[in-house]
VOMI-389728 format. One line per 4 residues: number of its first residue (from 1); their letters; for each residue x negated, y, z of C-alpha. Coordinates in nm, 4 decimals. Last residue first. Example, Ala and Ser with C-alpha at 12.3 -4.5 7.8 and 13.67 -1.06 7.14 Angstrom:
# residues 2
2 = SA = -1.3670/-0.1060/0.7140  -1.2300/-0.4500/0.7800
# end
This chain:
# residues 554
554 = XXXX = -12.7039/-10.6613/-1.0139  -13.0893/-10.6202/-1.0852  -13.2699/-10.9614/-1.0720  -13.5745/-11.0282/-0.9021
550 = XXXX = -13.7359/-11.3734/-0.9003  -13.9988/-11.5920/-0.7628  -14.0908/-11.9703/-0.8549  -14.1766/-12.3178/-0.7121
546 = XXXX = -14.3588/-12.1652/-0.4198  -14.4662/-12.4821/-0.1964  -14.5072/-12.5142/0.1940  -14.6277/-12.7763/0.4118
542 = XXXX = -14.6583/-12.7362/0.7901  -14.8088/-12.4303/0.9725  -14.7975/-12.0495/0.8763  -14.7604/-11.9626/0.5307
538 = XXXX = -14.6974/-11.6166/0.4522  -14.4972/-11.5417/0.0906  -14.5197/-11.1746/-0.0066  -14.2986/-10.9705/-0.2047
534 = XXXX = -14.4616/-10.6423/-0.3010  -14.2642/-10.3033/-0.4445  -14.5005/-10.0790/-0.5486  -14.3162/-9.7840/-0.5900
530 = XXXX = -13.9408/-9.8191/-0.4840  -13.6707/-9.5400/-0.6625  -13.4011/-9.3910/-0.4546  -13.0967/-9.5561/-0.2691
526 = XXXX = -13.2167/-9.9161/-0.3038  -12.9991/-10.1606/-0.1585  -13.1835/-10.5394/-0.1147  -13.0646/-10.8668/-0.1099
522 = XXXX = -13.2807/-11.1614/-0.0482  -13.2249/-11.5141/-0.1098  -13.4285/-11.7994/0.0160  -13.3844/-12.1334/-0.2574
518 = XXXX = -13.4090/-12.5119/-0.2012  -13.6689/-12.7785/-0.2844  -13.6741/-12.9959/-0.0242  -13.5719/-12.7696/0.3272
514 = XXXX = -13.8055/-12.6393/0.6018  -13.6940/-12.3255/0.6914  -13.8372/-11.9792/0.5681  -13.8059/-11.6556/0.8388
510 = XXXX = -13.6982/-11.3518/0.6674  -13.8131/-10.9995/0.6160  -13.6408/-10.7120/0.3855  -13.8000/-10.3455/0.3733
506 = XXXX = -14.1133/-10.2799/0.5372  -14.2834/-9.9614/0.4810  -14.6362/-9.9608/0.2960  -14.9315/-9.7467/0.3113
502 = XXXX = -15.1064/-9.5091/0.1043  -14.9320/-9.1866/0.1674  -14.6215/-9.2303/-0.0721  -14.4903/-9.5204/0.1483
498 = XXXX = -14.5373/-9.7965/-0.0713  -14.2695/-10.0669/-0.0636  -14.1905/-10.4256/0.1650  -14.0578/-10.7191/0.0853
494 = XXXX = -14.1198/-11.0196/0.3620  -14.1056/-11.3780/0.3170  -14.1940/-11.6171/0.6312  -14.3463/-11.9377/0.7197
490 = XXXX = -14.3490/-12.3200/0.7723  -14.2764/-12.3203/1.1313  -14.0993/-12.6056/1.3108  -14.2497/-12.8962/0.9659
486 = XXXX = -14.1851/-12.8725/0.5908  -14.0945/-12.6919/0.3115  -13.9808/-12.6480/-0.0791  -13.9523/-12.3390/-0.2263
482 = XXXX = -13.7444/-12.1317/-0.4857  -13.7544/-11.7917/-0.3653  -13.4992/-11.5534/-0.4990  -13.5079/-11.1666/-0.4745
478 = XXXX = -13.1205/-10.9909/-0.5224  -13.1230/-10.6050/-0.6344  -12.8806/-10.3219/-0.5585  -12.9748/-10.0026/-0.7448
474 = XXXX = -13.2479/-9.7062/-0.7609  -13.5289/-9.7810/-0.9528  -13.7681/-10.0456/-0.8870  -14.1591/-10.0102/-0.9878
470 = XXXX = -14.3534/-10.3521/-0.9454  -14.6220/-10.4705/-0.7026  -14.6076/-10.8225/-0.8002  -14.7636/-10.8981/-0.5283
466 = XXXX = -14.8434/-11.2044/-0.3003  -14.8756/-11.5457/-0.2659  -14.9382/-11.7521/-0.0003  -15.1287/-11.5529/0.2459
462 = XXXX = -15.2840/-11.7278/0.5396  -15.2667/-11.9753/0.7869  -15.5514/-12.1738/0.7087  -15.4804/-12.5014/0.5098
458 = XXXX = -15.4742/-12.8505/0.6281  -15.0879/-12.8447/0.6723  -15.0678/-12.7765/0.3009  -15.0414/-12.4516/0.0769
454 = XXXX = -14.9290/-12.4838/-0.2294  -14.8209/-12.2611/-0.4781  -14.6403/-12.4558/-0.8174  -14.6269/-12.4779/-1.1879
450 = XXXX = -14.8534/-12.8048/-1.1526  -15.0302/-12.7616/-0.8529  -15.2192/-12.4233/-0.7693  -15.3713/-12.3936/-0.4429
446 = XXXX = -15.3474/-12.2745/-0.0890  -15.4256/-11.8918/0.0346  -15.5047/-11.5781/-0.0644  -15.2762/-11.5704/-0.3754
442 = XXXX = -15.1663/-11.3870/-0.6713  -14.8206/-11.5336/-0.8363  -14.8542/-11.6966/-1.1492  -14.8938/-12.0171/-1.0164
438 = XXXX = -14.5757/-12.0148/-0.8303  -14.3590/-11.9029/-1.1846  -14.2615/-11.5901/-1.2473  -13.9049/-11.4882/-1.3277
434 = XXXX = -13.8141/-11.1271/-1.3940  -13.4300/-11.0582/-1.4642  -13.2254/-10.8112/-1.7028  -13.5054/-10.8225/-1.9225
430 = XXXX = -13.6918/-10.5762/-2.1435  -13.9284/-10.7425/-2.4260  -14.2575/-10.8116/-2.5174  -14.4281/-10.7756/-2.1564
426 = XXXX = -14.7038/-10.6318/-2.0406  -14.7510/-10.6550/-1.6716  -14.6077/-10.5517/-1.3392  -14.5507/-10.1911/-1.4044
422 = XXXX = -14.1814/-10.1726/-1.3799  -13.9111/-9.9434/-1.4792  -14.0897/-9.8062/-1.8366  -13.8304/-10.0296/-2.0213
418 = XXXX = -14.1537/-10.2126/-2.1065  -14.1489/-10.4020/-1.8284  -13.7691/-10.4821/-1.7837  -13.4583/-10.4090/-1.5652
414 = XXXX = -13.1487/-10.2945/-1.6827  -13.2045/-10.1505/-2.0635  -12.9428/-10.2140/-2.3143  -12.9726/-10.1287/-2.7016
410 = XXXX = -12.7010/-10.3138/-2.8639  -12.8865/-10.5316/-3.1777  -12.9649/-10.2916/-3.5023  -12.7099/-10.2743/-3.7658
406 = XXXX = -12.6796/-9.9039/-3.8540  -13.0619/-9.7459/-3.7807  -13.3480/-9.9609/-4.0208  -13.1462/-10.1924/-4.1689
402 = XXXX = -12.8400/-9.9265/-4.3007  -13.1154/-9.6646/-4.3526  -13.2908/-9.9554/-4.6033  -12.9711/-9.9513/-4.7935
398 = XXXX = -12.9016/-9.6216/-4.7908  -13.2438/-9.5687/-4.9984  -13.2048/-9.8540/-5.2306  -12.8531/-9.8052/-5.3249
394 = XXXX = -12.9130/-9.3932/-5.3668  -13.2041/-9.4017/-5.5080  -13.1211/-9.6441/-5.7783  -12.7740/-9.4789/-5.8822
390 = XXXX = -12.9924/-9.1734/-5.9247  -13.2268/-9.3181/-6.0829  -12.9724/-9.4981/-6.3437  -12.7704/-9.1563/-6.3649
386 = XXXX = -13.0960/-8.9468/-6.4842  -13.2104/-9.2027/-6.7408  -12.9081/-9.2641/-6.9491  -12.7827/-8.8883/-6.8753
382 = XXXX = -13.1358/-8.7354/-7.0236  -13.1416/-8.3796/-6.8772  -13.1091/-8.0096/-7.0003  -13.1392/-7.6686/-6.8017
378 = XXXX = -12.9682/-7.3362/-6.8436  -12.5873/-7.3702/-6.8391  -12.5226/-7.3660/-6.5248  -12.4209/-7.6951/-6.5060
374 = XXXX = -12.7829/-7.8734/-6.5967  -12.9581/-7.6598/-6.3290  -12.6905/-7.8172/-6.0401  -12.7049/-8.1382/-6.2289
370 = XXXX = -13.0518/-8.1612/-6.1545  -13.0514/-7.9640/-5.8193  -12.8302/-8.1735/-5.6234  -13.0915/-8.4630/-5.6054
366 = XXXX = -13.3482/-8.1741/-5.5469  -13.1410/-8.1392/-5.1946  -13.2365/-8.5214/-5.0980  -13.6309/-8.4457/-5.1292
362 = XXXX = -13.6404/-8.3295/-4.7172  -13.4618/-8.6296/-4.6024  -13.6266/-8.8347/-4.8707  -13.9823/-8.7960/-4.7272
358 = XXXX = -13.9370/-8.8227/-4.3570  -13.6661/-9.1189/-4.3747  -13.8790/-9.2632/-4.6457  -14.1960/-9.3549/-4.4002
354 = XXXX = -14.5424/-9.2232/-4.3947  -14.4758/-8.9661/-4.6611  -14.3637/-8.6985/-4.3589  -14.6682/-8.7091/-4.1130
350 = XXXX = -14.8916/-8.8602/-4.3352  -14.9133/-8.5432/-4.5965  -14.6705/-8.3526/-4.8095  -14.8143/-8.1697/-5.0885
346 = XXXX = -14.5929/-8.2913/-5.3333  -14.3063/-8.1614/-5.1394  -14.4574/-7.8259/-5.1735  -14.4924/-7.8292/-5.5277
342 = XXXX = -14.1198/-7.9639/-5.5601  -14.0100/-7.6609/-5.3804  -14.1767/-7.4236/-5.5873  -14.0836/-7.5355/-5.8920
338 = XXXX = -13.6888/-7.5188/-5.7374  -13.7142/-7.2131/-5.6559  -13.8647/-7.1057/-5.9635  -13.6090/-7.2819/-6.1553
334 = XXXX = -13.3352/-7.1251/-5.9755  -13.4793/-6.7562/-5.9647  -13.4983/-6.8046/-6.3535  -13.1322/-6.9650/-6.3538
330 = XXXX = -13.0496/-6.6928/-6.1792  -13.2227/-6.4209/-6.4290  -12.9833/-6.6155/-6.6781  -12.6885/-6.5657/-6.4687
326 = XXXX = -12.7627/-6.1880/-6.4632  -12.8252/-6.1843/-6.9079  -13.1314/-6.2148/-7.0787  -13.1766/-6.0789/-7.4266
322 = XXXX = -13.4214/-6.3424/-7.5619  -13.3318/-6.6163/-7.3897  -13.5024/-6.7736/-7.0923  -13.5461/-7.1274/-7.0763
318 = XXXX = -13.4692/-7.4061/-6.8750  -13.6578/-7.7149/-6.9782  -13.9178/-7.7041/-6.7219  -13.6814/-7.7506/-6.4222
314 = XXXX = -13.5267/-8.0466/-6.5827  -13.8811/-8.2234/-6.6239  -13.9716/-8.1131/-6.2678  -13.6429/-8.2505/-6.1186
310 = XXXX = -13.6956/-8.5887/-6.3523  -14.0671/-8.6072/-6.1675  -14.0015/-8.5535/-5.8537  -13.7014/-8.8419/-5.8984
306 = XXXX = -13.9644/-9.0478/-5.9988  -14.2152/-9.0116/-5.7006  -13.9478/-9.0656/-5.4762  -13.8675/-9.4213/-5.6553
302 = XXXX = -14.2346/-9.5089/-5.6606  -14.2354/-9.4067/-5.2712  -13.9775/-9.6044/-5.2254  -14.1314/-9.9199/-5.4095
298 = XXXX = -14.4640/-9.8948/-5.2064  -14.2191/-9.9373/-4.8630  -14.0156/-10.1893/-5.0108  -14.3627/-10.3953/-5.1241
294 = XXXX = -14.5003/-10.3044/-4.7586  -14.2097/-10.4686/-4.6257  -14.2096/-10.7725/-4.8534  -14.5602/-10.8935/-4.7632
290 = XXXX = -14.7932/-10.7396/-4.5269  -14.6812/-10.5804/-4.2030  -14.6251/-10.2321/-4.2213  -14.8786/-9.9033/-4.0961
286 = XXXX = -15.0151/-9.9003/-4.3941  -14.8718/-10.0393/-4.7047  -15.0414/-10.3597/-4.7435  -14.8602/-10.5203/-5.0187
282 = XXXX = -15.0630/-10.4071/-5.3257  -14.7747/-10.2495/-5.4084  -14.7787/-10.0922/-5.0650  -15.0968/-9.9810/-5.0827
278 = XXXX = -15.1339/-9.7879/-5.4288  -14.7786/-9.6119/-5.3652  -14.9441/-9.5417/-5.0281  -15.2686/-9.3852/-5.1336
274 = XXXX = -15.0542/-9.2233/-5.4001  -14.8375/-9.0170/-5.1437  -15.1349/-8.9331/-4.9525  -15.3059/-8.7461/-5.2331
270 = XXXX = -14.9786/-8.6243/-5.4137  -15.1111/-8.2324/-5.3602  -15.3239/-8.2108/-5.0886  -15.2118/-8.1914/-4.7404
266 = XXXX = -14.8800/-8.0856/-4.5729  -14.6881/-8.1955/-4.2957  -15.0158/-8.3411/-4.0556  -14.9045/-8.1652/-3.7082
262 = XXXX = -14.6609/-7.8308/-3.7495  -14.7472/-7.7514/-3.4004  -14.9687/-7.5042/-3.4856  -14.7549/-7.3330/-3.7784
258 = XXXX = -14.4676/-7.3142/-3.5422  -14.6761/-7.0584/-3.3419  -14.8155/-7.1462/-2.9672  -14.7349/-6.9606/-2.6765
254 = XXXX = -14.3553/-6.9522/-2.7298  -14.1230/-6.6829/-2.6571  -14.2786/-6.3769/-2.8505  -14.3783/-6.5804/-3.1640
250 = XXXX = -14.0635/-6.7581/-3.1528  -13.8829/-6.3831/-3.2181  -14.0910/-6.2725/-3.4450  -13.9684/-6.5725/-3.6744
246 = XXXX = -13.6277/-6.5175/-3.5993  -13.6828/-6.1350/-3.7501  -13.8716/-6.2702/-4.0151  -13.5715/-6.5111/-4.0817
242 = XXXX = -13.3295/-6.2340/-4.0558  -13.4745/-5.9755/-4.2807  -13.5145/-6.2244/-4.5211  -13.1748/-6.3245/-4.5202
238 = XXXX = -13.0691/-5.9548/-4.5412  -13.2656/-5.8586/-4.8606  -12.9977/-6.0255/-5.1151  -12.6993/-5.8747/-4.8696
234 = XXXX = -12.8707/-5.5534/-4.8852  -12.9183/-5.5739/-5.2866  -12.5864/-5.6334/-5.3673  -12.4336/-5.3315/-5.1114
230 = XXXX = -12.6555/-5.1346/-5.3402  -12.4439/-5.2116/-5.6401  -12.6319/-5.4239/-5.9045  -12.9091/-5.2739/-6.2271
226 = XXXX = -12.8732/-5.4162/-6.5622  -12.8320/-5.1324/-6.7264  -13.1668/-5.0056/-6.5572  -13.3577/-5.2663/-6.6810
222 = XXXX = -13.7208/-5.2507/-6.5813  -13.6945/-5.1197/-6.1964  -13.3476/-5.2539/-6.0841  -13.4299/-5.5816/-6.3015
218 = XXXX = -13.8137/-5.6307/-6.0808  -13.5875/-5.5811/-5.7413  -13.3451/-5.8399/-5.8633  -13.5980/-6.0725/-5.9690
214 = XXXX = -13.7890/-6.0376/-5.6233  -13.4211/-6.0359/-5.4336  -13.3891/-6.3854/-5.5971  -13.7688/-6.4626/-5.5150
210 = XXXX = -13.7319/-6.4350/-5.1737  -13.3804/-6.5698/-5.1012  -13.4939/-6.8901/-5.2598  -13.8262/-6.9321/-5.0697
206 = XXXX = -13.6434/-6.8670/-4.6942  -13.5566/-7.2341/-4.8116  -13.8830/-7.3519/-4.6416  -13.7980/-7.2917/-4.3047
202 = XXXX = -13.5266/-7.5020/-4.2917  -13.2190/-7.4514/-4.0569  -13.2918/-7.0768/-4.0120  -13.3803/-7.0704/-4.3809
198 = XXXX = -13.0203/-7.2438/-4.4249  -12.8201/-6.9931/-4.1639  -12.9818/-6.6947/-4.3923  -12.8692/-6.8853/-4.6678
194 = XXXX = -12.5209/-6.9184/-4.5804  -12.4784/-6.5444/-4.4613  -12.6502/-6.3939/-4.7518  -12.4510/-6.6410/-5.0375
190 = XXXX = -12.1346/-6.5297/-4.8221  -12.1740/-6.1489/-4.8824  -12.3384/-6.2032/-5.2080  -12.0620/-6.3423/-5.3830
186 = XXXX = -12.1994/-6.3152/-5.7368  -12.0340/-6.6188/-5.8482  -12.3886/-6.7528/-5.9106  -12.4557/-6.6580/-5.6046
182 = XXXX = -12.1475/-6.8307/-5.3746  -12.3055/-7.1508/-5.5664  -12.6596/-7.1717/-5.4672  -12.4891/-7.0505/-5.0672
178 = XXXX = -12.3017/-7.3469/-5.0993  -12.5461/-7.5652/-5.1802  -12.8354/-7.3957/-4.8917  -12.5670/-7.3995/-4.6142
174 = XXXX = -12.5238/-7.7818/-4.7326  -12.9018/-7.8745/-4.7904  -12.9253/-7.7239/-4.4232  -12.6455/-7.9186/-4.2789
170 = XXXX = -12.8124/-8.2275/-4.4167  -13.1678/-8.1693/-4.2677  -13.0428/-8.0075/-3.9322  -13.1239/-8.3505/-3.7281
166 = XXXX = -12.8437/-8.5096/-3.5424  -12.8913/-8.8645/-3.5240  -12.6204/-8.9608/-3.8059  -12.5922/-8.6663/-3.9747
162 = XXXX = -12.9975/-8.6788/-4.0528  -12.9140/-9.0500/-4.1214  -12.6363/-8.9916/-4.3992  -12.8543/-8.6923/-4.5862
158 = XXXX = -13.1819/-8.8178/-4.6064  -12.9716/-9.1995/-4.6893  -12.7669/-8.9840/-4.9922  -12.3986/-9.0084/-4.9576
154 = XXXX = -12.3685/-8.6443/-5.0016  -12.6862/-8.6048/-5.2440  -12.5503/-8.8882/-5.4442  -12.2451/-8.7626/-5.4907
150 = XXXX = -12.2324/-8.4238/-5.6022  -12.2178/-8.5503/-5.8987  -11.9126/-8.7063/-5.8808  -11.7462/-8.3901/-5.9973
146 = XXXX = -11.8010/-8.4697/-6.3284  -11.8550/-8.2202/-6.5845  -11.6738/-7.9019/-6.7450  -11.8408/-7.6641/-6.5505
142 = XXXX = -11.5012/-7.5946/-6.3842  -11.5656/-7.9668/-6.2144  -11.9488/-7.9167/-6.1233  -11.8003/-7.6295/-5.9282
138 = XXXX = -11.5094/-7.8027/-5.7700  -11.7332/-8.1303/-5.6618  -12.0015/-7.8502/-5.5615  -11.7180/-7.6926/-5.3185
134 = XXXX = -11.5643/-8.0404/-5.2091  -11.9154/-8.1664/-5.0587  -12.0161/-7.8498/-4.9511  -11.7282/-7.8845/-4.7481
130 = XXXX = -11.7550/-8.2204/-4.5949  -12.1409/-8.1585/-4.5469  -12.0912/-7.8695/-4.3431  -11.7454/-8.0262/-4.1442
126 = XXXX = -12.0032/-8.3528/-4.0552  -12.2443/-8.1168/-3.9332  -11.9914/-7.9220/-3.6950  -11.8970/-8.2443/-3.5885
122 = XXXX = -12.1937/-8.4227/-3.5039  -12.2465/-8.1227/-3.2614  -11.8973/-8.1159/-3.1473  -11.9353/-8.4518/-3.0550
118 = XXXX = -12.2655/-8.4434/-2.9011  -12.1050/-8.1580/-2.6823  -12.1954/-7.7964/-2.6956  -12.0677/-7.6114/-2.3792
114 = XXXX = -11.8338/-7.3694/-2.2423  -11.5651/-7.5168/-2.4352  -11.3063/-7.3092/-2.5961  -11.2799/-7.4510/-2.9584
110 = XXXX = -11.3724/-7.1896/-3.0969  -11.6649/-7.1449/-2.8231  -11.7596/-7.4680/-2.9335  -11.7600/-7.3973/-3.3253
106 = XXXX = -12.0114/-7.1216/-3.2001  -12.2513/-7.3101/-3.0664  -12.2662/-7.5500/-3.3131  -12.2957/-7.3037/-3.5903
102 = XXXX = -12.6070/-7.1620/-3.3867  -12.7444/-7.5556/-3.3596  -12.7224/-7.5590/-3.7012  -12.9740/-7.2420/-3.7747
98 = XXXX = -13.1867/-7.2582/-3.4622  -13.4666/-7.4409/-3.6933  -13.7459/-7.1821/-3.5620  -13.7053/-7.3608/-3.2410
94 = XXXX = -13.8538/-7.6879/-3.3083  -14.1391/-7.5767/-3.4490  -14.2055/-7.3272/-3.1411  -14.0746/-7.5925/-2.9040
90 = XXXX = -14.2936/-7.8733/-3.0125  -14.1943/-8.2003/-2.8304  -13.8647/-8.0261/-2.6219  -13.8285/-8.1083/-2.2537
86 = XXXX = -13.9680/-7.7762/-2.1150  -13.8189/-7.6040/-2.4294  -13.4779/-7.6703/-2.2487  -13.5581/-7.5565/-1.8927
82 = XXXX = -13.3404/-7.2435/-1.9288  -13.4212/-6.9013/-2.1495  -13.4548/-7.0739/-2.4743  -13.2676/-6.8209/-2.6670
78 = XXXX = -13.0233/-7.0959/-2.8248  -12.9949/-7.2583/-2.4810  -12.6913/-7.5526/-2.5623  -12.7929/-7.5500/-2.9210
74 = XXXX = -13.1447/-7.5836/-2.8612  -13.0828/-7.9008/-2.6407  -12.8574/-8.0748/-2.9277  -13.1451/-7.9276/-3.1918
70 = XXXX = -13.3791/-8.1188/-2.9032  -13.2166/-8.4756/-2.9599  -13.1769/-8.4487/-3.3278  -13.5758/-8.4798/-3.3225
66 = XXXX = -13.5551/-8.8591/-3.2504  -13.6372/-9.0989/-2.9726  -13.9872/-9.1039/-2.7762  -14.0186/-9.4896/-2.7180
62 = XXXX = -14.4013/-9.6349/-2.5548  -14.2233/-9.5407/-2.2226  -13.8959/-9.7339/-2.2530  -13.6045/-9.5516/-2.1006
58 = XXXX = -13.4363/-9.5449/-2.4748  -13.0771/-9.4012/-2.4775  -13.1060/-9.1076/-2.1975  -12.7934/-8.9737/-2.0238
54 = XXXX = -12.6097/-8.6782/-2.0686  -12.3610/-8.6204/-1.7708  -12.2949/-8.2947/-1.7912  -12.4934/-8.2247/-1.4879
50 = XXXX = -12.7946/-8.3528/-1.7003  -12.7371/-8.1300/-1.9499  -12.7616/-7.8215/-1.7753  -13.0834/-7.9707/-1.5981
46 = XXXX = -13.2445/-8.0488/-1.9477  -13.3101/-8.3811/-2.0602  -13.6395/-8.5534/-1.9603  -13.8896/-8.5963/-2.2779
42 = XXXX = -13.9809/-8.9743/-2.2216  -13.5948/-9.0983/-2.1222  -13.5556/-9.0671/-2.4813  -13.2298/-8.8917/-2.6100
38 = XXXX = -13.1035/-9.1082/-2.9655  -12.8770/-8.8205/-3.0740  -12.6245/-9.0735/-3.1063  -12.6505/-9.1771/-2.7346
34 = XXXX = -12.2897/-8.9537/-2.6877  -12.1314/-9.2251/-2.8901  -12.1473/-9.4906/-2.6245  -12.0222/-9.8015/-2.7541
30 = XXXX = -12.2939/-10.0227/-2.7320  -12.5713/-9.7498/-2.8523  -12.7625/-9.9934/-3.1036  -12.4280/-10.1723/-3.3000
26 = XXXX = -12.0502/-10.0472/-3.2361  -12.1998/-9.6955/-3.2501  -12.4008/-9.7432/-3.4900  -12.1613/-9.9597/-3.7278
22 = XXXX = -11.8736/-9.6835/-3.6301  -12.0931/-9.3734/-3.7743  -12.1647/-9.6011/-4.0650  -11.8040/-9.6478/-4.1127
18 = XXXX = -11.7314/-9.2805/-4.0502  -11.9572/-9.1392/-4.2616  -11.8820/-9.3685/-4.5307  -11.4939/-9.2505/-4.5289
14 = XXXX = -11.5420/-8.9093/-4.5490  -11.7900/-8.9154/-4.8199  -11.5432/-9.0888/-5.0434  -11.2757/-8.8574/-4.8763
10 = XXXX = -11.4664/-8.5639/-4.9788  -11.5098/-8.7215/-5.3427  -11.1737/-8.8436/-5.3747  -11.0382/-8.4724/-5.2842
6 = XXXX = -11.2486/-8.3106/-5.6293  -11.1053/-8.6286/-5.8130  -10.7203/-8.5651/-5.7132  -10.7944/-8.1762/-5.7919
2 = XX = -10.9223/-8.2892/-6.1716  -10.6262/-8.5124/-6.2081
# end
């Protein structure tokens, strides 16, 4: 029974993965699972990459994607030595988290391909998770309590959506559970190994290796019968030696250190996380509109604010006896760790309070931590009020990742303003087609009537209308007039584009007919991208109305 429950707990996990995986994939990136790592068109994507066929999922200017998209860069140029930190938003930070992208990396060379795919890059995530997953369900089980407690952390939103887009978040909290758990044992071989790939993944879990091989450098000095074999004490030191090593490392590559580019991560203690408790229950949570968002956004950080609290409270409670034995001086290097940790997150500042994907991606480990404490034997906590949270945290949290990533509208781009393709005018939304109507087209000549251009015989030969000067990229494209003419020689449409040295090229012309209300098509084949693209409507003698003007991409 015990082994059937340890299973249902990876398959539990299993299983939501995959269905949220298959929401997003059915959902924002329209089948195309590669786009998980959300790429924006805004950073470029590495040469390398780009002959493999990795394509961008938002071309919009004003969208920059996610951060899982440069851990899948890092992990295809681990030493930085290509074009990848040239597309990468902070390569210093950035780099300094080489920890999952280094598994990655080498589960492809397992696997025999010469590069990391987005597959195997979800996948060697997926795999961490998975097993720390069955591992803690096994511990908590030969602790005597549920394995289900591992959970929440597993199917925790911090956890789900850092899997989901590819940041090193959840693999990190795994490396770091496993490694919690290969120490107690007293497997320091693999406890060294995992947590020097966590503090490579986080930067802030280099704390736990440092004050474990504190305690066990203060025990080899004050209690000699208590003292480890060397080999103990190497593998305890060796994280440490890695991450400074890493650390030296980015401070030789990179001009600027990852302390520089941190941005606004830390400030005072709970100062910014209060300011938007206090806003959003007052319904004006910044950055939200008012009403029920700011209320959910006020109500997460109440709920974030409460789990700090129960972790503290179960911290606090462990104590030392009197005649301390190794596992106890764990559970001291635990509850240090895990004070620490908790002080730090207080201290977080706009950057990561703003919204709960910043916040609860970096709190989610802590979630492990209670019961974690609680099973080995040191710390005590309130069931009734721990599960309830818990339960809570879990619902609310996931549910608001399911909104915010899962079960978004496909995410197409063809043609479109904001798509970054054009640069016509603002517009709200990217289209497949533009339509403007006469008298929204510039003019030199005629007047407006209605939704119409005209120009009448009276008029001076002269310009019609003119513009819209828009950016096309390469493609096959089909320009519709709607006008209505009369008399031998009503006029002419031409397209023509910039010519990179202030001029223009021609590239379509046609003579109009006189017709009631009928259309002139143009089809043009663009082999590279058109700047300033300008249709212009001439009118010559006789009557002659613009109705409208489109381009559609085909």
């Amino acid at each position: 029974m015990k082994t059937i429950k340890i299973g249902l707990c990876g398959l539990i996990f299993a299983v939501v993965s995959a269905w949220v995986m298959m929401l997003y994939v059915q959902g924002p990136l329209n089948g195309d699972f590669d786009k998980h790592l959300m790429v924006a068109k805004n950073w470029g994507i590495p040469a390398q990459l780009q002959e493999r066929g990795i394509r961008p999922l938002y071309l919009d200017k004003g969208n920059n994607g996610w951060d899982g998209q440069f851990y899948f860069y890092m992990a295809n140029d681990l030493l930085a030595r290509k074009d990848t930190a040239e597309h990468i938003d902070a390569d210093a930070y950035r780099y300094q988290r080489i920890g999952i992208p280094l598994l990655a990396k080498g589960i492809s060379l397992l696997l025999g391909q010469d590069w990391v795919s987005p597959r195997v890059f979800y996948g060697t995530q997926a795999l961490l998770i998975f097993l720390a997953t069955l591992i803690a369900a096994a511990f908590f089980t030969q602790k005597g309590m549920s394995p289900f407690w591992i959970l929440p952390w597993s199917l925790a939103a911090g956890t789900q959506i850092t899997l989901l887009n590819g940041l090193p978040d959840g693999g990190a909290d795994a490396l770091m559970i496993m490694a919690l758990i290969c120490a107690y044992r007293g497997r320091y071989a693999f406890y060294a190994i995992l947590v020097a790939l966590a503090c490579l993944s986080r930067e802030a879990y280099v704390m736990l290796p440092a004050i474990l091989f504190a305690i066990s450098a203060w025990v080899f000095v004050t209690r000699p019968q208590m003292r480890m074999r060397l080999q103990h004490y190497f593998w305890l030191a060796l994280p440490g030696l890695v991450f400074v090593a890493w650390q030296g490392f980015i401070r030789m590559r990179f001009v600027h250190t990852p302390a520089e580019q941190s941005g606004k991560v830390l400030g005072l203690p709970l100062v910014r996380a209060l300011e938007l408790l206090v806003g959003g229950l007052q319904g004006q949570y910044p950055g939200m509109q008012q009403g029920a968002s700011s209320y959910l956004s006020g109500i997460g950080i109440l709920l974030f604010l409460m789990l700090m609290a129960i972790v503290l409270i179960v911290a606090f409670s462990i104590r030392m006896p009197g005649k301390p034995a190794e596992k106890d001086y764990f559970a001291l290097g635990v509850k240090l760790f895990v004070l620490l940790t908790s002080a730090l997150y207080l201290c977080f500042g706009d950057t990561v309070m703003w919204n709960f994907t910043g916040y609860m991606k970096a709190a989610d480990l802590l979630i492990f931590m209670v019961p974690f404490m609680v099973a080995i034997g040191a710390a005590r906590m309130s069931r009734p009020l721990v599960i309830p949270l818990f339960c809570a945290v879990t619902v609310f949290f996931g549910w608001q990742a399911l909104q915010l990533r899962v079960l978004g509208s496909p995410i197409v781009y063809k043609l479109g303003v904001t798509c970054g393709l054009t640069a016509f005018a603002e517009d709200m939304g990217c289209k497949e087609k533009f339509v403007w109507l006469g008298r929204e087209l510039p003019s030199l000549s005629g007047r407006v009537t209605g939704n119409d251009r005209v120009a009448s015989e009276q008029d001076a030969a002269g310009i019609l209308t003119f513009g819209p000067y828009i950016q096309l990229p390469p493609g096959h494209y089909r320009i519709t007039l709607s006008y209505s003419a009369s008399g031998d020689h009503p006029g002419y449409m031409d397209v023509t584009a910039s010519d990179g040295k202030g001029g223009s090229r021609m590239l379509q012309k046609v003579t109009l007919t006189a017709q009631e209300k009928g259309q002139q098509q143009l089809l043009l084949d663009l082999p590279e991208v058109a700047d300033g693209v300008e249709i212009r409507v001439y009118h010559d003698k006789g009557e002659l109305a613009v109705h409208a003007m489109s381009v559609a991409k085909e």
